[in-house]
N, C-alpha and C positions, 0 to 999 in steps of 0.2 A: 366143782363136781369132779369125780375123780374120772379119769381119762377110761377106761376100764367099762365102769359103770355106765358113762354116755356112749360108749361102743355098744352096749349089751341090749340098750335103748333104741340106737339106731337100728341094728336087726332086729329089733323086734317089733307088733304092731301096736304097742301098747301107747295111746295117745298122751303127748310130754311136752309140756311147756316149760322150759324155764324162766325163770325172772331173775331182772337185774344183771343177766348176762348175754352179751350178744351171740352168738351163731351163725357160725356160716354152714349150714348142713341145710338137706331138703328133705327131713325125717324128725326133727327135734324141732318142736317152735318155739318161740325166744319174744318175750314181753321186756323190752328196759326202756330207761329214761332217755329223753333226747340230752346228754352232758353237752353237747357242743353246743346248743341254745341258751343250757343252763347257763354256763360260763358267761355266753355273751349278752344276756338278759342282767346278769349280774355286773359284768363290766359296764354294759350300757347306765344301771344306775349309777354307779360311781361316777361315770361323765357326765349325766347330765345335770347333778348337786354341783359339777364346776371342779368335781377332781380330773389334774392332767399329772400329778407326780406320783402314780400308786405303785407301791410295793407287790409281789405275786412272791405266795410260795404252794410251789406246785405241787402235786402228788408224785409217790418214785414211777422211773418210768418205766418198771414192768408192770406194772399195775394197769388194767384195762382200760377204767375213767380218765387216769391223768391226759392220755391224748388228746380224746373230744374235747375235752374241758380247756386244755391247752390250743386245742385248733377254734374253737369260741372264741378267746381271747383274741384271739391273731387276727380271725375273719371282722371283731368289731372294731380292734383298732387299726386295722386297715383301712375300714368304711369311713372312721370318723376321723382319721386321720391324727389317730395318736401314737405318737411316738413313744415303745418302750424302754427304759432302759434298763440294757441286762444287766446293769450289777442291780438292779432291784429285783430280779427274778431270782428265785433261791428253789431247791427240788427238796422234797423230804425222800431221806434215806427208806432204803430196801427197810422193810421189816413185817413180821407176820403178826403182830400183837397189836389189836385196834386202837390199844390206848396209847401206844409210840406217837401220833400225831400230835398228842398236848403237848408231849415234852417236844417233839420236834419243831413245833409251833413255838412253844417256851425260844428255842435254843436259837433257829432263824432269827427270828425277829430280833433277838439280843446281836446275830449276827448282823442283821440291816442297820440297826440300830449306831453301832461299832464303824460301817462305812461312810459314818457321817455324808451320807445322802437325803435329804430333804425327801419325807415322802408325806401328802394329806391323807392317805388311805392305805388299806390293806385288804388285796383279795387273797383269801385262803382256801385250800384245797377242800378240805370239811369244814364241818362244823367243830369238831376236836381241835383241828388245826388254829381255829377262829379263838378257843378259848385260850389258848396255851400263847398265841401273841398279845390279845388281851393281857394277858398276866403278866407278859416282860414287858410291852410298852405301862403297865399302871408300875410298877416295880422302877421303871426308868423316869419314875414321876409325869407322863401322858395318858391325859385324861381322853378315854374312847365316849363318846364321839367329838368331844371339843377339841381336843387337838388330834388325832386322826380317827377316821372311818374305817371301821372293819366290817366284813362280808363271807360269808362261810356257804356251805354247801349240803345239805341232806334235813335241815331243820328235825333235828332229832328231839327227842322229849324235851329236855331241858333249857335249848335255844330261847325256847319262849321266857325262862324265868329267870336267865341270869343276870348280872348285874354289869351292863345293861343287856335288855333281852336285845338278842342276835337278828340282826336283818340276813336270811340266809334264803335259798333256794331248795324250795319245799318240793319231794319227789313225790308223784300223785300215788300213793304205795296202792288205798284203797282201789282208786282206779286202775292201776298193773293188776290186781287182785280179778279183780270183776273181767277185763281185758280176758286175760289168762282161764278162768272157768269157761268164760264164753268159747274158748279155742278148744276147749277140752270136751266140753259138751258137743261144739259141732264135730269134733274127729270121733267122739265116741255114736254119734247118731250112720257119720259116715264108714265105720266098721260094722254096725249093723246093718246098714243099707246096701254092703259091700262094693263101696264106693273106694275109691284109691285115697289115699292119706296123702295131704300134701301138707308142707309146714307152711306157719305164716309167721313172720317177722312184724314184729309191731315194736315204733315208739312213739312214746308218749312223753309231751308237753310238761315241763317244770313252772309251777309257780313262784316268781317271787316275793316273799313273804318279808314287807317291810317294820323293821321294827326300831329301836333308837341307838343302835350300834353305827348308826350312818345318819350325815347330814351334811347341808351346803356348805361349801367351803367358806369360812368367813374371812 
């Protein structure tokens, strides 16, 4: 949102939820996804099919998600005590075009690939990211899921019908939706009631949507 706009917001009494963005204000309320659970709900299946050698390529790191989604990962292989290794960790570059992710996914993964490091799996930033490593490990003759597991992130349309459908972490959108009215509704009964506006911060829980892009290490 343009910086300008959410200022013009905050002064004024007009009841504002955003989604999908977090906020630290006490005037604009803010509906997103829990990323840092997504991430570790996600890593967690990777470990418990028996992968311990997975690849990450992360989101860039001005981007909002890439952190939680990065502090997931760290908080579950802390717990479970897995050890990662950074040359399997790769970041996708700055860019503002949502479809930069394939290719960056494409171009990583050719990268990992090239450092001849052994990996059974692949956790990916998105779900873009998910299809674009797909496409270099089938290109480098590795069959997803038979010779490694890939994992992606937003379960967007498509996830469900590629080849193979995408095991990814599904963001409850419907549920942010419903969340978000109900915020709006109560601030707008508490403007007529001429009650004080307070914001409220919500997140909400991702599901993990398994599908045949993952399985046990054989």
């Amino acid at each position: 949102m343009d910086i300008d706009v959410l200022a013009d917001l905050e002064k004024s009494s007009i009841p504002t939820v955003m989604i999908g963005r977090e906020l630290q204000t006490d005037s604009v309320s803010s509906v997103i996804v829990d990323n840092e659970l997504g991430a570790h709900t996600a890593l967690e299946h990777l470990h418990s099919l028996g992968h311990r050698k997975i690849a990450f390529i992360r989101g860039p790191k001005t981007l909002a998600d890439s952190s939680p989604r990065s502090q997931g990962i760290r908080s579950f292989a802390k717990s479970a005590g897995l050890k990662l290794d950074p040359k399997l960790i790769l970041d996708l570059p700055e860019s503002r075009d949502p479809i930069s992710s394939f290719e960056g996914g494409y171009k990583l993964t050719e990268e990992l690939l090239e450092r001849k490091r052994p990996f059974t799996a692949l956790m990916a930033f998105d779900d873009m990211t998910a299809f674009g490593a797909i496409r270099a490990l089938a290109r480098a003759g590795l069959r997803v899921p038979e010779h490694c597991s890939v994992v992606g992130v937003d379960d967007v349309a498509v996830s469900s019908l590629y080849t193979p459908p995408l095991t990814t972490v599904r963001q409850p959108m419907e549920a942010m939706g419903s969340m978000a009215v109900s915020i709006v509704v109560e601030d707008i009964n508490a403007v007529v009631e001429k009650r004080e506006l307070s914001a409220v911060h919500r997140k909400m829980a991702p599901e993990l949507a398994v599908r045949e892009s993952t399985r046990s290490v054989l």
